[in-house]
FIDOGU-554119 format. One record per residue (C-alpha): x, y, z. Coordinates in nm, 2 decimals. Layout:
<recs>
- X;Y;Z
...
</recs>
This chain:
<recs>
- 2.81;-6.80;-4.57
- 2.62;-6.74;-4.92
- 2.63;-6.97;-5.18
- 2.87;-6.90;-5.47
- 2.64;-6.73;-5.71
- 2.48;-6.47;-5.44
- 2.79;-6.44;-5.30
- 2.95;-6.31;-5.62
- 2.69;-6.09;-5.68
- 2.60;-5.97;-5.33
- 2.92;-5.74;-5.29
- 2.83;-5.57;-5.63
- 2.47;-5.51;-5.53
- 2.54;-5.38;-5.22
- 2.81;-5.12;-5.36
- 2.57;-5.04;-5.64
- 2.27;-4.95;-5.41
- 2.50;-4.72;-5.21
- 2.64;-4.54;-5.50
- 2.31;-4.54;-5.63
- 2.14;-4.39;-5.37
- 2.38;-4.12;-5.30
- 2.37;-4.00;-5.63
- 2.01;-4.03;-5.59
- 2.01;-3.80;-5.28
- 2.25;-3.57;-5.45
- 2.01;-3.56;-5.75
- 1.71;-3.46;-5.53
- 1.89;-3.23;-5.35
- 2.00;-3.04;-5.65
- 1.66;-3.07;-5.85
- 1.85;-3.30;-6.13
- 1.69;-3.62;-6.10
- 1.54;-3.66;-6.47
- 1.86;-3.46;-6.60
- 2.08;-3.75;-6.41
- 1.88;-4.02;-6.51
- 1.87;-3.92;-6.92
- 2.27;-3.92;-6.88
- 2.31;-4.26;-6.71
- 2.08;-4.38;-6.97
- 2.27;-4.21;-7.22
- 2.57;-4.36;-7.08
- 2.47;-4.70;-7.09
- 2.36;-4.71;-7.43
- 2.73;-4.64;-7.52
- 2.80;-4.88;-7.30
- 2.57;-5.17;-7.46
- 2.68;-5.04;-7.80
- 3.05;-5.03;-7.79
- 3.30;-5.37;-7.73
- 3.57;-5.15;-7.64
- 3.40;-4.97;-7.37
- 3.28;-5.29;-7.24
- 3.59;-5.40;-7.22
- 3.71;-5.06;-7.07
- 3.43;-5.09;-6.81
- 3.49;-5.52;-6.71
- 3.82;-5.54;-6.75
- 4.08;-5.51;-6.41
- 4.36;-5.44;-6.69
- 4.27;-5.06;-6.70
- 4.44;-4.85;-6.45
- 4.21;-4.62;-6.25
- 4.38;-4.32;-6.44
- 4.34;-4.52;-6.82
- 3.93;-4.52;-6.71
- 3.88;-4.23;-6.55
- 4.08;-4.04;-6.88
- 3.85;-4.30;-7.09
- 3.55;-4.22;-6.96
- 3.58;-3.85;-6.88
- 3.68;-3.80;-7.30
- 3.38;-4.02;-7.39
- 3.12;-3.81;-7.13
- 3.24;-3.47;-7.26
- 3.22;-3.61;-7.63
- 2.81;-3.75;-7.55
- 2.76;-3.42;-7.36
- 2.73;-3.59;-7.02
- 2.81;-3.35;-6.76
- 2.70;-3.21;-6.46
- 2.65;-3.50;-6.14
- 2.62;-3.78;-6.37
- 2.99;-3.71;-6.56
- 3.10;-3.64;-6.23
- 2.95;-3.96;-6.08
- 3.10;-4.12;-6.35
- 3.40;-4.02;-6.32
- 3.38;-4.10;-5.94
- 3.30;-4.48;-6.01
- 3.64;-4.47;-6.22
- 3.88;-4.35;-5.98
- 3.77;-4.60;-5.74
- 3.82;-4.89;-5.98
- 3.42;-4.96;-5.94
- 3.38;-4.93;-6.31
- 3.29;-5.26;-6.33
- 2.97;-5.21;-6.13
- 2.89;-4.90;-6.35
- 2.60;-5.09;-6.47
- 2.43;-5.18;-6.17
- 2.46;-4.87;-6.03
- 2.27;-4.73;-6.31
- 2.01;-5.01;-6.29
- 1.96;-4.97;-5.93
- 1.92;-4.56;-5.93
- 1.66;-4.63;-6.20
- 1.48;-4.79;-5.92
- 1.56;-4.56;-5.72
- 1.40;-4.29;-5.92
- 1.10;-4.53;-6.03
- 1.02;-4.60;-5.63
- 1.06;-4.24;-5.52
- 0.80;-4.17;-5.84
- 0.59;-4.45;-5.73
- 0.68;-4.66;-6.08
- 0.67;-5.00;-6.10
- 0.92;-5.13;-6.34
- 0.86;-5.42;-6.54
- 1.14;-5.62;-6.80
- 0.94;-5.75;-7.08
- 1.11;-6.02;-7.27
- 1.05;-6.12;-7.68
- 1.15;-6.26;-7.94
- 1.20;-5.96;-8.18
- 1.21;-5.62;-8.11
- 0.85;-5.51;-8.08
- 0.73;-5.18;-8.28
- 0.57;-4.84;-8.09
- 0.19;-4.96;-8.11
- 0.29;-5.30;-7.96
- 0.50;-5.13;-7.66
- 0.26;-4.92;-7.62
- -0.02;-5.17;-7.64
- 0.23;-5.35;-7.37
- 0.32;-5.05;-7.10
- -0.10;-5.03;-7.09
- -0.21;-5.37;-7.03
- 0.07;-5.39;-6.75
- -0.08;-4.99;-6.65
- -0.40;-5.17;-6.54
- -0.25;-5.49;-6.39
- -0.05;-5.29;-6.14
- -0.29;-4.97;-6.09
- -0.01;-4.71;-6.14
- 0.22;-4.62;-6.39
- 0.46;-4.88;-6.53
- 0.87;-4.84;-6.65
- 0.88;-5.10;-6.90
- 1.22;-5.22;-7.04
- 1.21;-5.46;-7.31
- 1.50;-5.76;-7.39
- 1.50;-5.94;-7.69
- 1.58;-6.30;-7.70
- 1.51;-6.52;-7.97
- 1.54;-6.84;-7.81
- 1.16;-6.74;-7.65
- 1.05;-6.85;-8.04
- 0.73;-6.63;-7.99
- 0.48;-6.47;-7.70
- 0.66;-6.27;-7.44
- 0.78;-6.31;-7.06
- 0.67;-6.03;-6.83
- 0.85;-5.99;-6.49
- 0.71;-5.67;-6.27
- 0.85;-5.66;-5.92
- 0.81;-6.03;-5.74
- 0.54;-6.14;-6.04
- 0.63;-6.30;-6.36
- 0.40;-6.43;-6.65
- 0.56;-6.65;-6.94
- 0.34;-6.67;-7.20
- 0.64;-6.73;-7.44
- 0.59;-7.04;-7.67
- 0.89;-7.23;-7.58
- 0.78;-7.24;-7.25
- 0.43;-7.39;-7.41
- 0.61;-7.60;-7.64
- 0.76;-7.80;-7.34
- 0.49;-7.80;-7.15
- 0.34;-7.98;-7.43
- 0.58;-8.22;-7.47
- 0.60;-8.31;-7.14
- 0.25;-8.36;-7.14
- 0.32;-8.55;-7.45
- 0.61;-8.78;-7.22
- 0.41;-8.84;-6.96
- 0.08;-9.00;-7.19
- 0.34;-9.23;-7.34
</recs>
């Protein structure tokens, strides 16, 4: 048996990469990947956005009917329709709302593989303006030879610099991360 934490996470994973990919499949076969993939992302901005939805989305409370009436009003009212309200919708009456976002994040890499994207999370410690993400989504262009999906988390606790993760690679070049380093250094001498 897994440890706890992969344990925990495992099931969700492995039901989000099967939704994923079916709706994926579905996509290609109707010629609506990019349509999907705008509405999921639409989607989860509401979702990162609103409290209530989160709650809506994490909570076990809901009954299958409360979310799949919740989420069908809010996809109608976003103009979400087509596969992606119906996927949606889908994920609801099955009680797998829970794993909504995973299933999003793993048909973005669905989409990004079949493309032949290489996704890369950049982490800073403010949100960076349109020169400097562009500046970014370049530098990583050339590291990895191909085109690059870069999605950007902000975290203040980095202080300054950034982290870069693409695929199995990661670069911190964050100053906390130099900080310690520097005062372990520091430990160490005295």
């Amino acid at each position: 048996m897994a440890e706890g934490g992969s344990q925990d996470q495992s099931p969700v994973s492995g039901v989000a990469g099967r939704y994923a990919t079916a709706l994926f499949e579905l996509a290609s076969e109707s010629g609506a990947v990019d349509a999907v993939s705008a509405d999921l992302a639409t989607f989860d901005a509401m979702i990162a956005e609103s409290a209530d939805l989160q709650r809506l989305v994490g909570s076990p409370a809901f009954t299958a009917q409360e979310q799949v009436s919740a989420v069908t009003a809010l996809t109608a009212k976003a103009g979400i329709t087509g596969l992606a309200a119906n996927f949606i919708g889908l994920v609801a009456s099955k009680r797998r709302l829970f794993a909504l976002p995973g299933m999003i994040r793993a048909y973005r890499a669905r989409v990004a593989e079949a493309k032949g994207i290489v996704s890369a999370q950049v982490t800073l410690a403010e949100e960076p303006s349109a020169a400097q993400l562009k500046d970014i989504a370049a530098t990583l262009k050339q590291v990895a030879g191909k085109d690059v999906d870069v999605s950007v988390k902000v975290d203040p606790a980095i202080i300054g610099g950034l982290v870069v993760k693409m695929g199995s690679r990661m670069v911190d070049a964050s100053l906390k991360t130099k900080l310690n380093s520097i005062r372990l250094a520091m430990k160490e001498v005295g």
